[in-house]
Residue frames as qw, qx, qy, qz and C-alpha x, y, z in Angstrom:
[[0.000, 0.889, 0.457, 0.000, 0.00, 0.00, 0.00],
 [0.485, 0.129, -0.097, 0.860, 1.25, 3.43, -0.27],
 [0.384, -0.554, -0.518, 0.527, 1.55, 6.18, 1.34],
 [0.137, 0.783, 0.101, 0.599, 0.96, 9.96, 1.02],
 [0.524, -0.572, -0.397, 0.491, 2.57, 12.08, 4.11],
 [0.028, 0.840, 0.169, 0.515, 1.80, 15.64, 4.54],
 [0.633, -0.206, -0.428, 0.612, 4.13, 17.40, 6.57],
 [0.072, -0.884, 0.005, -0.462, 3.27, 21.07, 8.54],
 [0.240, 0.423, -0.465, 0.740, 4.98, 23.30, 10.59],
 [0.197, -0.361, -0.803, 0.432, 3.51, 23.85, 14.05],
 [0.367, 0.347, 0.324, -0.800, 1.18, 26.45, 12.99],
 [0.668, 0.497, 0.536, -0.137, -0.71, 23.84, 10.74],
 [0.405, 0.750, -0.229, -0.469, 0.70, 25.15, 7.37],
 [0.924, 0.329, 0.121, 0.152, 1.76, 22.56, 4.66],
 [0.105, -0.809, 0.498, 0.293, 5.46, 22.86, 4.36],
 [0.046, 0.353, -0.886, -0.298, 6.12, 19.33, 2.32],
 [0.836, 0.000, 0.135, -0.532, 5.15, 16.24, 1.07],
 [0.134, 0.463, -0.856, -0.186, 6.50, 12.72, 0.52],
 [0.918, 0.075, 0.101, -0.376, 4.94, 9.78, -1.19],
 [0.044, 0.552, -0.833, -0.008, 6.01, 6.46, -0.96],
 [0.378, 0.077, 0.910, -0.148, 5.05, 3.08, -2.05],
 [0.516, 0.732, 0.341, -0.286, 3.19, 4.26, -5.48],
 [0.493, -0.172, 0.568, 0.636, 4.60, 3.38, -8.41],
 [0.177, 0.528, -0.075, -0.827, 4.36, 6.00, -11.18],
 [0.209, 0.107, -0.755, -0.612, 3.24, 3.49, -13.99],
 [0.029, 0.518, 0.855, -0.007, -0.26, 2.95, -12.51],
 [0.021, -0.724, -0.482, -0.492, -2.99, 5.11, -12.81],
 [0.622, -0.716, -0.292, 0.124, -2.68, 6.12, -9.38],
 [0.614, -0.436, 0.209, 0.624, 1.13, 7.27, -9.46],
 [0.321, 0.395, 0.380, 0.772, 0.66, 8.99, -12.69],
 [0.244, -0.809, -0.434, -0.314, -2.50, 11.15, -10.88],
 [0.530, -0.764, -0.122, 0.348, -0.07, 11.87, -7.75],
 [0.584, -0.042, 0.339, 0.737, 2.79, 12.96, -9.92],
 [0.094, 0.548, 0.372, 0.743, 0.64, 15.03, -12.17],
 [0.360, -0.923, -0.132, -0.022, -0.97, 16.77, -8.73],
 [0.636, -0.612, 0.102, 0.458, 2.62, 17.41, -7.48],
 [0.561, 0.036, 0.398, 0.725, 4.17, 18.86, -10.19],
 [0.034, 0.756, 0.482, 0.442, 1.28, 21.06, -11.02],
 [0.264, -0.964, -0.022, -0.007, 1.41, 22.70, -7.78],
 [0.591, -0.399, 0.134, 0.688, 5.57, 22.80, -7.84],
 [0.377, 0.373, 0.361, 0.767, 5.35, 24.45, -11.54],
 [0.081, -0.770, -0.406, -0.486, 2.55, 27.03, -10.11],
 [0.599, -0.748, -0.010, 0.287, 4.57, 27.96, -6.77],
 [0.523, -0.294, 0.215, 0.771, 7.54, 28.40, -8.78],
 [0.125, 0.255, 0.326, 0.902, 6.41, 30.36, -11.99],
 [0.006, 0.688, 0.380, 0.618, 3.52, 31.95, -10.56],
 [0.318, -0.943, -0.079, -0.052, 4.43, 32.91, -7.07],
 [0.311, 0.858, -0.343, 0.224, 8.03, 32.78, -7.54],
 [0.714, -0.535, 0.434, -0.126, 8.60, 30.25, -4.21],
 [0.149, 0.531, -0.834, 0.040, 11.53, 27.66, -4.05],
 [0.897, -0.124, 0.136, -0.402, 10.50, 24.74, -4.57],
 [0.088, -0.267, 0.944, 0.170, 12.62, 21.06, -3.87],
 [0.881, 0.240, 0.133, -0.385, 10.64, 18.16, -5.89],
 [0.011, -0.341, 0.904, 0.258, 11.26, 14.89, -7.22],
 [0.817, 0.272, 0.071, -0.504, 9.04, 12.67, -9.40],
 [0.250, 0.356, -0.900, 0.033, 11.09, 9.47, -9.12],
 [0.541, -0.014, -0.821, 0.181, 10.69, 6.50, -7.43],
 [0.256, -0.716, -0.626, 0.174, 9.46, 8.10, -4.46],
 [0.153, 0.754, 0.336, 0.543, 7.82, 11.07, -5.05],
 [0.272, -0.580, -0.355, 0.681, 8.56, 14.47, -2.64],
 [0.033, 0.800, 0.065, 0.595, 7.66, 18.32, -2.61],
 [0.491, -0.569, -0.293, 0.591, 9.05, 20.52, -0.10],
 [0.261, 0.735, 0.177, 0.601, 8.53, 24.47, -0.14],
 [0.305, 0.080, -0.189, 0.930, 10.20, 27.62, 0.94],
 [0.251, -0.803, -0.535, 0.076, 7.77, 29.12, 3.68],
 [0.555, -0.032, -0.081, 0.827, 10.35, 32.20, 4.02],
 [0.014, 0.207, 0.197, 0.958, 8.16, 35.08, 2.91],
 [0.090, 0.350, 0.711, -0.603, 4.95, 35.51, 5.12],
 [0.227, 0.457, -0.051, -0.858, 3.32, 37.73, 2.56],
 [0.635, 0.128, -0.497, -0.577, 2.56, 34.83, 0.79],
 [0.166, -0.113, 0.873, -0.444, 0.97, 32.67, 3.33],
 [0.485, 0.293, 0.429, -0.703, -1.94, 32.90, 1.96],
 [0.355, 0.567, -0.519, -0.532, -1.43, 32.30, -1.26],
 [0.370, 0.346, -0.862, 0.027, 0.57, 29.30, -0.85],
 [0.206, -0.103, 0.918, -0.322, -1.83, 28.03, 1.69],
 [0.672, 0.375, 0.034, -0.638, -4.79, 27.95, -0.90],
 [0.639, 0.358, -0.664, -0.146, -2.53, 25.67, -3.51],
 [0.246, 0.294, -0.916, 0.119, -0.95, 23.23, -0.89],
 [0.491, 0.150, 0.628, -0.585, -4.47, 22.86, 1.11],
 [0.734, 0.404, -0.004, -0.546, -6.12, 22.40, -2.10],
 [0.547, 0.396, -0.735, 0.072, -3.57, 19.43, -3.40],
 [0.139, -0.087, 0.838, -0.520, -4.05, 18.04, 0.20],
 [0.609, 0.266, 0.352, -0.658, -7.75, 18.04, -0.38],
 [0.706, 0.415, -0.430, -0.380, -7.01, 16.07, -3.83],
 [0.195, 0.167, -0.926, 0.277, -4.53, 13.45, -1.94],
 [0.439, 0.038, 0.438, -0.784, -8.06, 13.33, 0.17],
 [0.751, 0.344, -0.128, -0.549, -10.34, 12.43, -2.83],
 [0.380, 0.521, -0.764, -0.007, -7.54, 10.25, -3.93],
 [0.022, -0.107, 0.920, -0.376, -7.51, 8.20, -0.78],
 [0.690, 0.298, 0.243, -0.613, -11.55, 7.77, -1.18],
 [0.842, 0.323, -0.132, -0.412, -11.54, 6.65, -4.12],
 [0.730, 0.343, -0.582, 0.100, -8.65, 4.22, -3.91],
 [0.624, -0.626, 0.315, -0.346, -8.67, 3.02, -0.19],
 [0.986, -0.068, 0.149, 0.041, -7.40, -0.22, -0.93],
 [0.791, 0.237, -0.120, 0.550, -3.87, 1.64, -2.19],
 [0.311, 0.447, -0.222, 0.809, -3.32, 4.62, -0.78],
 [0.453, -0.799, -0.357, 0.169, -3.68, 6.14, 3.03],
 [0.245, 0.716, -0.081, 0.649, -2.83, 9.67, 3.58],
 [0.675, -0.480, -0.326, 0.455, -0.97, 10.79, 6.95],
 [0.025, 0.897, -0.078, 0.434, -0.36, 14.13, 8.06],
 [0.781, -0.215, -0.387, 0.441, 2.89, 14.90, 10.50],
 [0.208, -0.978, -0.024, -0.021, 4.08, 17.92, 12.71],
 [0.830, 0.274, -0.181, 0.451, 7.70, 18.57, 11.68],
 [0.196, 0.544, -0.241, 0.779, 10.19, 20.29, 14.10],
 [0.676, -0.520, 0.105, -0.511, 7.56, 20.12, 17.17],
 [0.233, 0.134, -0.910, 0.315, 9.26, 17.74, 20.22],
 [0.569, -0.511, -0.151, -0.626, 7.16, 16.42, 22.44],
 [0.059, 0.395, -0.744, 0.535, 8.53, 15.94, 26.25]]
């Protein structure tokens, strides 16, 4: 089964993703690939953000929260791609389960 993990900061904001266990020659790995790339191409050319990605073997996105002024922005696209990884996991339960983590946050 594979996995989708959605990683925020500690004030809930999407700061990455990394799939694993979806191989890009099924329908399924072609659909996560083509969501992840969409929103890397539209963070980089249309708000200008740094974006790391890879669309290998296992798939990641990871963006450059640096500029407050576009918090908003950037939390419309990466909430809305979460909300597809969502649909996704609906409609294919039986391959994919999405998991959200708090990166950076210890807990004593």
């Amino acid at each position: 089964m594979g996995e989708i993990l959605v990683q925020r900061d500690d004030t809930n904001r999407v700061m990455g993703v990394a799939v694993r266990g979806i191989r890009q020659v099924t329908t399924l790995g072609m659909t996560v690939s083509t969501l992840l790339e969409a929103v890397a191409t539209s963070l980089e050319e249309y708000l200008h953000v740094s974006v790391e990605s890879s669309f290998g073997t296992d798939m990641r996105l990871v963006v450059d929260r640096g500029d407050p002024h576009l918090d908003r922005e950037l939390d419309a696209i990466l909430e809305t791609l979460v909300v597809g990884f969502r649909l996704l996991e609906r409609d294919h339960a039986k391959s994919v389960t999405l998991h959200e983590e708090t990166v950076g946050v210890e807990v004593l």
